[in-house]
C-alpha positions, 0 to 999 in steps of 0.5 A, a space after each residue: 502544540 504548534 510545534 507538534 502541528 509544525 511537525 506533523 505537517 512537514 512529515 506528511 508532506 515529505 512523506 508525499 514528496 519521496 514516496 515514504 508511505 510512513 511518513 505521511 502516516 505518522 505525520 497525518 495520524 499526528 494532525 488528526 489526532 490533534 484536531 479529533 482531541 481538541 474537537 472532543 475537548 471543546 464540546 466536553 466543556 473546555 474554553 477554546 485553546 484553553 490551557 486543558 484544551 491545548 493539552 488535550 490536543 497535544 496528548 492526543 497529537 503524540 498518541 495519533 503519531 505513534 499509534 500511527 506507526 504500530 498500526 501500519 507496522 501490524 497492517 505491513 506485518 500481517 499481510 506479509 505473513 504466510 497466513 494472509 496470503 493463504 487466506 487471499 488465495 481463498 477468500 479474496 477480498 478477505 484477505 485483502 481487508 484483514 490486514 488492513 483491519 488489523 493495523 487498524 485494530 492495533 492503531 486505535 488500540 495504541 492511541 487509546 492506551 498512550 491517551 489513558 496512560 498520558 492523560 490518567 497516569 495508566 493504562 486501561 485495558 478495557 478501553 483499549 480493548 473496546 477501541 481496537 474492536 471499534 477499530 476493526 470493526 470500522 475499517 471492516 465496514 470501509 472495505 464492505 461498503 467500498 465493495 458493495 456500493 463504490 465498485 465502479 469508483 473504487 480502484 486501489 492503486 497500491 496493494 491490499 497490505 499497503 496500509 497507505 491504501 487503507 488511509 488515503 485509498 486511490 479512486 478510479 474518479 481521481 484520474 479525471 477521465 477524459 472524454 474518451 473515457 480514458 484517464 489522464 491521471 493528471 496529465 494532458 489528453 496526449 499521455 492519457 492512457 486506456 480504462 483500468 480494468 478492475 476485478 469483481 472486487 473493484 481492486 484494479 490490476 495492472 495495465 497491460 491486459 486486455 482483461 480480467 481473464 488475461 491477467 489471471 492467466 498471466 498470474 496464475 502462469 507465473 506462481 506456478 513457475 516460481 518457487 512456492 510462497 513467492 509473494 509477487 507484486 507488479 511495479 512500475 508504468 504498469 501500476 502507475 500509468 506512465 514511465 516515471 524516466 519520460 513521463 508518457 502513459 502506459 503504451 504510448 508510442 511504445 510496447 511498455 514492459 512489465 515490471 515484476 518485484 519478487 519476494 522470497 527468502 531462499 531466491 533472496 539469500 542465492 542473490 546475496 552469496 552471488 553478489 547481485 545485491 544493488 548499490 544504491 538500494 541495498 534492500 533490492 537486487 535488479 532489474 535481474 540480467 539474463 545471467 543472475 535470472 540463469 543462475 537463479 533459476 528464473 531465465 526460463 520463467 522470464 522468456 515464458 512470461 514475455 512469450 505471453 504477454 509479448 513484452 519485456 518482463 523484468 524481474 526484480 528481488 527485494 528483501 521484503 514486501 515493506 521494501 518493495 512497497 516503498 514504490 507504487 505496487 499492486 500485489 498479486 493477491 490470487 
């Protein structure tokens, strides 16, 4: 068991040191897992760190971690796929909280199934059943209440198919805002940066617009001049408040330029066959120059977009939305 929590610990916090989203899910689905299944074996009669006690924590450690990884696969997979996003453009807010219910829904489905299995000897599929119910019905009511009764806090800062949202989800009050009703995001009064604007549903978009409005009149500009079913997702200073290169906010002494990841699998295979492929990102290709975004069809969309926003915009290819979502991002869910 300690070796499990050894480990646990130190995936979480590598996890949280790179960037790797699934790294912190497996090893905070690991510690959590531990902690609920000594919790439930001490008041069920068990003597403290007693030899049942400690195997119930370390069954319930190894279920918590791997549940963990099939349920932000099935999140990952679910909000990629063409129907979530159809569903998005619909009902917003639904097709932001499926795909996060459904990781759900899988990960309490497996972790039941590994604590049967490991525990009884097999699976009972009625408790697995009831648990990825439990699940989905759980991770449902997080977003509703989110919704309906923290708007004004609530600001995802990762997009609606990051399953990271869903488990650690990014306050608007984390930012510490300043007096000037600014937010800081850590930093000094100096790099602070405006007030995220946020939508109806308390999801925030990217700095950069003057308001709501004007970034849907970006958005809905920019997928009608791309190639159908391009999922579009913003990156960069615009997400996260400041240039990761100098660290100033948003705006700072500067026009901050917009930069836009693009998945779409035809744009992606044309980038292949003309070798635009980055060596150091295999899984990326750009930011795209003036002649591959020619070549591809995407050099007059780019000057459009900038004549708009009046700032640079950069376009950016990834094989799939799990690649792109390695880096902070807000999807355009519209």
């Amino acid at each position: 068991v300690a070796i499990l929590s050894i480990f646990g610990v130190l995936v979480t916090v590598i996890g949280f040191i790179f960037a790797v989203p699934v790294a912190v899910i497996i090893g905070s689905g690991i510690l959590i897992g531990e902690l609920v299944s000594g919790f439930f074996s001490r008041i069920s009669g068990n003597g403290l760190f007693s030899d049942e006690m400690l195997l119930d924590m370390l069954i319930g450690g190894i279920a918590g971690g791997i549940a963990s990884l099939f349920g932000w696969a099935a999140g990952v997979g679910a909000a990629g796929s063409s129907v979530v996003r159809w569903l998005g453009t619909r009902i917003p807010w639904l097709g932001r909280a499926f795909p996060k219910a459904f990781g759900g829904s899988v990960g309490a489905s497996v972790d039941q199934s590994l604590w049967d299995l490991l525990k009884e000897g097999k699976i009972n599929w009625k408790n697995a059943l009831i648990a990825g119910g439990l699940g989905l019905v759980m991770v449902f009511g997080g977003e509703y209440a989110g919704v309906k009764f923290f708007k004004n806090c609530v600001a995802y800062g990762q997009p609606a198919n990051s399953y990271l949202a869903v488990m650690l989800p990014k306050l608007d009050c984390f930012y510490s805002p300043d007096r000037g009703g600014g937010n800081e995001s850590g930093s000094s009064a100096g790099n602070s940066v405006s007030k995220r604007i946020v939508d109806e549903f308390g999801n925030a978009i990217p700095y950069g617009f003057s308001s709501l409005d004007e970034y849907y009149k970006f958005v809905d500009t920019l997928k009608s001049e791309l190639p159908e079913d391009t999922v579009i997702l913003f990156q960069g200073s615009s997400v996260t408040g400041k240039s990761h290169k100098t660290g100033k906010a948003f705006d700072k002494d500067r026009t901050s330029d917009f930069d836009i990841a693009l998945i779409n699998d035809d744009l992606y295979l044309q980038g292949l066959e003309a070798k635009f492929r980055s060596k150091t990102e295999p899984n990326r290709m750009g930011p795209l120059l003036p002649k591959q975004l020619d070549k591809l069809g995407l050099y007059g969309i780019q000057k459009k977009m900038i004549k708009m926003s009046g700032r640079d915009v950069n376009f950016m290819l990834f094989e799939s939305v799990e690649e792109a979502l390695r880096r902070p991002s807000i999807m355009v869910v519209r």
